[in-house]
C-alpha positions in Angstrom: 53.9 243.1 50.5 51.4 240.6 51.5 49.2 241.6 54.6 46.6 240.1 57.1 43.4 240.8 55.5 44.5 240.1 52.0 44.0 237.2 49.5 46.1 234.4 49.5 47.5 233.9 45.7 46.0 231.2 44.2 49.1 228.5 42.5 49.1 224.5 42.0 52.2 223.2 42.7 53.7 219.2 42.6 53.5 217.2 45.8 56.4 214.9 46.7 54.1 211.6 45.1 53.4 213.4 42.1 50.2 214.5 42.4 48.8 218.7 41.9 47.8 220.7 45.2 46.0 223.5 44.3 44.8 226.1 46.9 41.9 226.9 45.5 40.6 223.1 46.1 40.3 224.2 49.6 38.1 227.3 49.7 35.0 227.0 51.8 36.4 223.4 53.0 39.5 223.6 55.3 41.9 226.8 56.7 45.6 225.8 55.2 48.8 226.4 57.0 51.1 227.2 54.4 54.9 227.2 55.5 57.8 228.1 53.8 61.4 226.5 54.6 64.6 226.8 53.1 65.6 223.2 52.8 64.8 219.4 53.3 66.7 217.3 55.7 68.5 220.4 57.2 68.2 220.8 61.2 66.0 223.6 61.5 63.8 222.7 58.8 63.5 218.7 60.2 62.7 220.6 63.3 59.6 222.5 61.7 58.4 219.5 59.9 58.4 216.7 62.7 56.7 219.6 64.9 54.1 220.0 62.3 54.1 216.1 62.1 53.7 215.7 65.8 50.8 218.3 66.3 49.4 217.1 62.9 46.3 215.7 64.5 45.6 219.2 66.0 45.6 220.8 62.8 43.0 218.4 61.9 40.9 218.7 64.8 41.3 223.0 64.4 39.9 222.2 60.4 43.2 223.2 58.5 45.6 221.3 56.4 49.5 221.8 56.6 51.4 222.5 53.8 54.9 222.9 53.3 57.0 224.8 50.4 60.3 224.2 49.6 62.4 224.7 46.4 64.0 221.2 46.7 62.8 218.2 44.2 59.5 216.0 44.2 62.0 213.0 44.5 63.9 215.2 47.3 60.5 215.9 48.9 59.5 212.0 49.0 62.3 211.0 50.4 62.3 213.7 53.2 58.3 212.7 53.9 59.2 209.1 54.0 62.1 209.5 56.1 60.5 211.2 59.1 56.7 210.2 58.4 55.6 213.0 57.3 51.3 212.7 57.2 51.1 216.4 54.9 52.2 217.6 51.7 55.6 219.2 50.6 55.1 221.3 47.7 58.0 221.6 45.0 58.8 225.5 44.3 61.4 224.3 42.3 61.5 227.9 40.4 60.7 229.9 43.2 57.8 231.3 41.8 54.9 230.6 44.7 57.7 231.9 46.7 57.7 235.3 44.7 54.1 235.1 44.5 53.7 235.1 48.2 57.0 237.3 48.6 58.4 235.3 50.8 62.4 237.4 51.4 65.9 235.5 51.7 67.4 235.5 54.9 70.9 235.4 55.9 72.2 238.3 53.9 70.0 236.8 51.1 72.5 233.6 51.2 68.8 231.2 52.4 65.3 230.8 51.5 63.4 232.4 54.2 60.8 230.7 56.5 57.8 232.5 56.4 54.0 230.7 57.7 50.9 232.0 56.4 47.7 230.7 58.2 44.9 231.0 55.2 41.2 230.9 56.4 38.5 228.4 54.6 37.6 231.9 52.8 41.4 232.2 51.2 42.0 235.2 53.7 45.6 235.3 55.3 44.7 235.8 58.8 48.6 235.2 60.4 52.0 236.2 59.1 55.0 234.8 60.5 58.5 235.6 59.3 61.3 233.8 61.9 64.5 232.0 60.3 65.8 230.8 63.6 62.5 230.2 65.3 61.5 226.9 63.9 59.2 225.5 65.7 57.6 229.0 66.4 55.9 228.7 63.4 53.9 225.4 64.7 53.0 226.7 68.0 51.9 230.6 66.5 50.0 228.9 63.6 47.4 226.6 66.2 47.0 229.2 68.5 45.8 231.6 65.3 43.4 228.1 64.6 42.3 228.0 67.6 41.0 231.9 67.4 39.7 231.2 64.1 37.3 228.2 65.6 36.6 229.7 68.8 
């Protein structure tokens, strides 16, 4: 199990326009908040993303990039980016293996993808761990106020 202190796994995955994010791009530039959700276009995870859209700018200011992870499509990830202006990435897990990698569990009786935010320092050290299905937009508020420590 994955652990505060730990290294994140390094993975390159397919954004929504096509493009590669890899994590490793990142080291010694910007923290990354990496979140998992179950689904695009689903309530809960509009919720997270237009949370993460609206406090986007104080992400930036805190030096981190958001990231989300899905299993859904690149064409399913454009469309739910476009849809509700989304201003960061969606990653396609489409065979769940950055999912393994980061050992992200099912929820719901292992019926759902869980929803699991990793805050990842410029260094690629997971510094915050949060596991909540039902607590949304949990995950936005936890992840600055882990940012803000990080700058402070």
């Amino acid at each position: 199990m994955l652990k505060i202190g730990d290294k994140a796994p390094e993975f390159s995955l397919k954004t929504g326009n096509g493009s590669t994010f890899s994590l490793s791009s990142y080291r010694g530039q910007k923290s990354i908040v990496l979140y998992f959700y179950p689904k695009d276009d689903t309530p809960g995870c509009t919720a997270e993303a237009c949370s993460f859209r609206d406090q986007y700018e104080d992400f930036k200011d805190l030096g981190a990039e958001v990231v989300g992870v899905s299993s859904d499509s690149e064409a399913s990830h454009q469309k739910f980016t476009q849809k509700h202006r989304l201003p960061f990435e969606l990653l396609a897990d489409t065979d769940g293996q950055v999912r393994k990698l980061y050992e992200v569990p099912r929820a719901l009786l292992g019926l759902l993808p869980g929803r699991v935010t990793f805050v990842i320092d410029k260094e690629g050290v997971i510094q915050y761990i949060f596991n909540s299905l039902s607590g949304a937009t949990d995950h936005v508020s936890n992840a600055k106020k882990v940012l803000a420590g990080l700058s402070a």
